[in-house]
C-alpha positions in Angstrom: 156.1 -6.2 -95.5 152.8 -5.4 -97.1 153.1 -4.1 -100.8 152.6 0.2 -100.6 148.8 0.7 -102.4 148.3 3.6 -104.8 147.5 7.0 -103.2 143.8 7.5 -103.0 142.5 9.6 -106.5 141.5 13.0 -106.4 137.8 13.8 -107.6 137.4 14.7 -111.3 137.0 12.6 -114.7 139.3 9.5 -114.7 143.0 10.3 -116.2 143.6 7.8 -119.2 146.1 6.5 -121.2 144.8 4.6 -124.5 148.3 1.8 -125.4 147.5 -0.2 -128.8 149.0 -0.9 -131.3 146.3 -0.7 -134.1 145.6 3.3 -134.7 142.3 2.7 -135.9 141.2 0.5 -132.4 142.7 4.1 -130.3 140.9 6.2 -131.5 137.4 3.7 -132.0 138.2 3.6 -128.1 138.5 7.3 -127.5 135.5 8.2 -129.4 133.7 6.0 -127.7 134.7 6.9 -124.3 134.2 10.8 -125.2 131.1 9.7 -126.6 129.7 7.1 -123.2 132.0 8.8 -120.8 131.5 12.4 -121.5 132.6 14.3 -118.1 133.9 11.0 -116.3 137.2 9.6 -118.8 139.7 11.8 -119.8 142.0 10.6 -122.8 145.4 12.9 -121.6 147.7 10.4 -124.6 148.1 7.2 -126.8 150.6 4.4 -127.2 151.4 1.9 -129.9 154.2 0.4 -128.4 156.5 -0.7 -125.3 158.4 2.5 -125.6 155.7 4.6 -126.4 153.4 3.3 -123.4 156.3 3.7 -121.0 157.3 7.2 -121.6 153.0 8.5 -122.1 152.7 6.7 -118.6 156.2 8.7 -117.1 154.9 11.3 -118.6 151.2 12.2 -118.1 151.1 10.0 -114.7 147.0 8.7 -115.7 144.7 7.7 -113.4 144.4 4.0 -115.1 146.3 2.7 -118.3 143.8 1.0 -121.3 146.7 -1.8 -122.0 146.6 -4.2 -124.7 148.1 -7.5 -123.8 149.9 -8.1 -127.2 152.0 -4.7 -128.0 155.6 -4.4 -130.0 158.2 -4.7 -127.4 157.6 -6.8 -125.3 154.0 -6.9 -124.6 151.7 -4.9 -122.1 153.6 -6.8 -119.0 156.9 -5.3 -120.2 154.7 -2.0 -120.0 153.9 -2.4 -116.4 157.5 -3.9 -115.3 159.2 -0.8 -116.9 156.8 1.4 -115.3 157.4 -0.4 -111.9 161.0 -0.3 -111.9 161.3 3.7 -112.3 159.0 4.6 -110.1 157.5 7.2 -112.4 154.1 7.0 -111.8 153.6 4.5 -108.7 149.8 5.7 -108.6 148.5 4.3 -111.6 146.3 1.2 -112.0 146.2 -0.7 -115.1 143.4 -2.5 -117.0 143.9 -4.8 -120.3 141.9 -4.4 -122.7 142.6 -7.3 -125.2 141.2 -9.2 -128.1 142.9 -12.9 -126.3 140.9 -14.3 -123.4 142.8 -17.2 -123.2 143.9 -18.1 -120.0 147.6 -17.2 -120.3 147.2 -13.7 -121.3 144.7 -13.3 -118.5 146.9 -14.8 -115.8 150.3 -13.3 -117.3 148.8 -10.0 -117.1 147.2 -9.7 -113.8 150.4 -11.5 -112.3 152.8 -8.4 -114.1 150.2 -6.1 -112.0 146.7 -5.4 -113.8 143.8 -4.6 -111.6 141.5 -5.7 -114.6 140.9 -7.9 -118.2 138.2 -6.9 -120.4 138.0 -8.0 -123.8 137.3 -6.2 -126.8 133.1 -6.9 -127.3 133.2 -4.7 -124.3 130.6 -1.9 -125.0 131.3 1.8 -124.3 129.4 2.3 -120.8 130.7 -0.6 -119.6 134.6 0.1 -120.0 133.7 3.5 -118.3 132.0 1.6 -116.0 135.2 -0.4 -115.7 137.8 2.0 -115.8 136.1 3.9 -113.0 136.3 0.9 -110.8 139.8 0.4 -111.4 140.6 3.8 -110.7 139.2 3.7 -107.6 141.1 0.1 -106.5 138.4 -2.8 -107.8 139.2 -5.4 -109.7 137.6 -6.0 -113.4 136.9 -9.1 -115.0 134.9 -10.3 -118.4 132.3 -12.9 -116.3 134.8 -15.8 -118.3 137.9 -14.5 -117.2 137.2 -14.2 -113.8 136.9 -17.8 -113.3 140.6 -18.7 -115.0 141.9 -16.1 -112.7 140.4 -18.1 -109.8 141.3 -21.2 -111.2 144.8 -20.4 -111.8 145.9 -18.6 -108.3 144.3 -22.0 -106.6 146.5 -24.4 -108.5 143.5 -26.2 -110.3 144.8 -25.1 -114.0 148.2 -25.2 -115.3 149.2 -21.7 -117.1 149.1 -22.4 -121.1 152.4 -20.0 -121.2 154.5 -22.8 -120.2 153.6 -25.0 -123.2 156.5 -25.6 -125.7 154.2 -25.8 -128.8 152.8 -22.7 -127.5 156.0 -20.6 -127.0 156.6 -21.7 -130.8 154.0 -19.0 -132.1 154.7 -15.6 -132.0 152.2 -13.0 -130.6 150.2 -12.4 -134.1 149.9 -15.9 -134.6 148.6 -16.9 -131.2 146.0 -14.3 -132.2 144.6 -15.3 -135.2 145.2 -19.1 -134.0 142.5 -18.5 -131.0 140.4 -17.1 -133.8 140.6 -19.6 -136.1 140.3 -22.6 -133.6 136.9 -20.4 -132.3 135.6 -20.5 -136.1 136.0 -17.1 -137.4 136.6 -17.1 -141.1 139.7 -15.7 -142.7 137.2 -12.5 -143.1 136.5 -12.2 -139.7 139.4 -12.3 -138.4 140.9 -10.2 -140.8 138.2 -7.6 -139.6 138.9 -8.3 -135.8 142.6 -7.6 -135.9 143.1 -4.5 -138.3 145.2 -7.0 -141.2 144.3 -7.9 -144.4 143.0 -11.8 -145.8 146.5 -12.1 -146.7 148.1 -11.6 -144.1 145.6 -14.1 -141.9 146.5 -17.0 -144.3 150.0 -16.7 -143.8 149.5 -16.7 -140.1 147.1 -19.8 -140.3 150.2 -21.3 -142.5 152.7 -20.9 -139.8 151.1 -21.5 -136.9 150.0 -25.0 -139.0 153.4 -26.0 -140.0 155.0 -24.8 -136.5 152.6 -26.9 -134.9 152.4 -30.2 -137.1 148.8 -29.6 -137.7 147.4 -30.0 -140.6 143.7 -28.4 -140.9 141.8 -25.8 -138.9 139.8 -28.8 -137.3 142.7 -30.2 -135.5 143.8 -27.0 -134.7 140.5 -26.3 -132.6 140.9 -29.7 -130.8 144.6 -28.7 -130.6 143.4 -25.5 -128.9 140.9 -27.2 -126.7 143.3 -29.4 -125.2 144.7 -26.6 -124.2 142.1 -24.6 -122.4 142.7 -22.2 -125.2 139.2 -21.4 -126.4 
């Protein structure tokens, strides 16, 4: 049995539904999309969490979902398997909008039932460009992400997720480890994820000693190895 496609979306600005965490990211996003998008997105809520997502989604029944990967809760596949299961709003397409584009949260994501990945450098015209091609049924990639998505479904990669030292990290810390290994400074990732220096090196500090690592140096080749960079 072929799986029932969304209903085809009526004319008018694109329905939205902003779902991060970080307050300050929401409403960067909305004023940029007011500002690039002005007559084609439509903000109608925000969400910072699982919960949160679920019932704006129930509720306001949007178009498309902006869905961060990483969310309290469960993550932005919990979002979409919650959604899924009450059959609140079986119309709605959903496209992650993350600061990871490691091959995992790409893969995990489209497989819980995104239509699209973009990450976070995105400008403003090109997520409306990007929402309004998952509204109307396209797929989205990031040029980089398309090709682990490719990779993935035809069996040439093996999904990071199923790595034990992986698993060891919580959300956060797979975060500011992808940063780290890239060679972003304490600063900079500071900056990139809305927390303070503080708060990065205890991160760096746990995701060392849960991996048996001991420098940012074998971390990267540690994250390499990996197909995490």
């Amino acid at each position: 049995m072929s799986e029932q496609q969304p209903a085809p979306r009526a004319a008018g600005p694109v329905a939205i539904v902003i779902v991060d965490d970080h307050a300050m990211f929401r409403r960067g996003v909305r004023a940029e999309l007011e500002s690039a998008g002005r007559g084609l997105v439509k903000v109608l809520a925000e969400a910072a969490d699982v919960d949160e997502a679920v019932a704006a989604v129930s509720t306001h029944h949007p178009d498309v979902v902006l869905l961060d990967v990483h969310l309290p809760g469960g993550g932005g596949a919990e979002v979409m398997r919650r959604v899924a299961a009450s059959g609140a709003s079986p119309d709605t397409r959903y496209l992650a909008l993350s600061v990871s584009d490691a091959a995992e949260d790409v893969i995990g994501t489209i497989r819980g039932g995104a239509r699209g990945y973009v990450t976070k450098t995105i400008t403003g015209p090109e997520l409306v460009q990007a929402i309004g091609r998952v509204a109307e049924g396209d797929a989205v990639f990031s040029p980089r992400l398309a090709g682990f998505v490719l990779d993935a479904f035809s069996g040439s990669i093996a999904v990071a997720a199923v790595d034990e030292d992986l698993d060891r990290l919580t959300e956060r810390e797979r975060e500011v480890m992808r940063l780290i290994a890239r060679g972003y400074a304490y600063k900079e990732v500071a900056k990139e994820l809305f927390i303070s220096i503080k708060t990065v090196e205890t991160h760096m500090s746990s995701v060392l000693r849960k991996l048996q690592l001991s420098s940012r140096h074998e971390l990267t080749r540690w994250a390499s190895d990996r197909r995490l960079l």
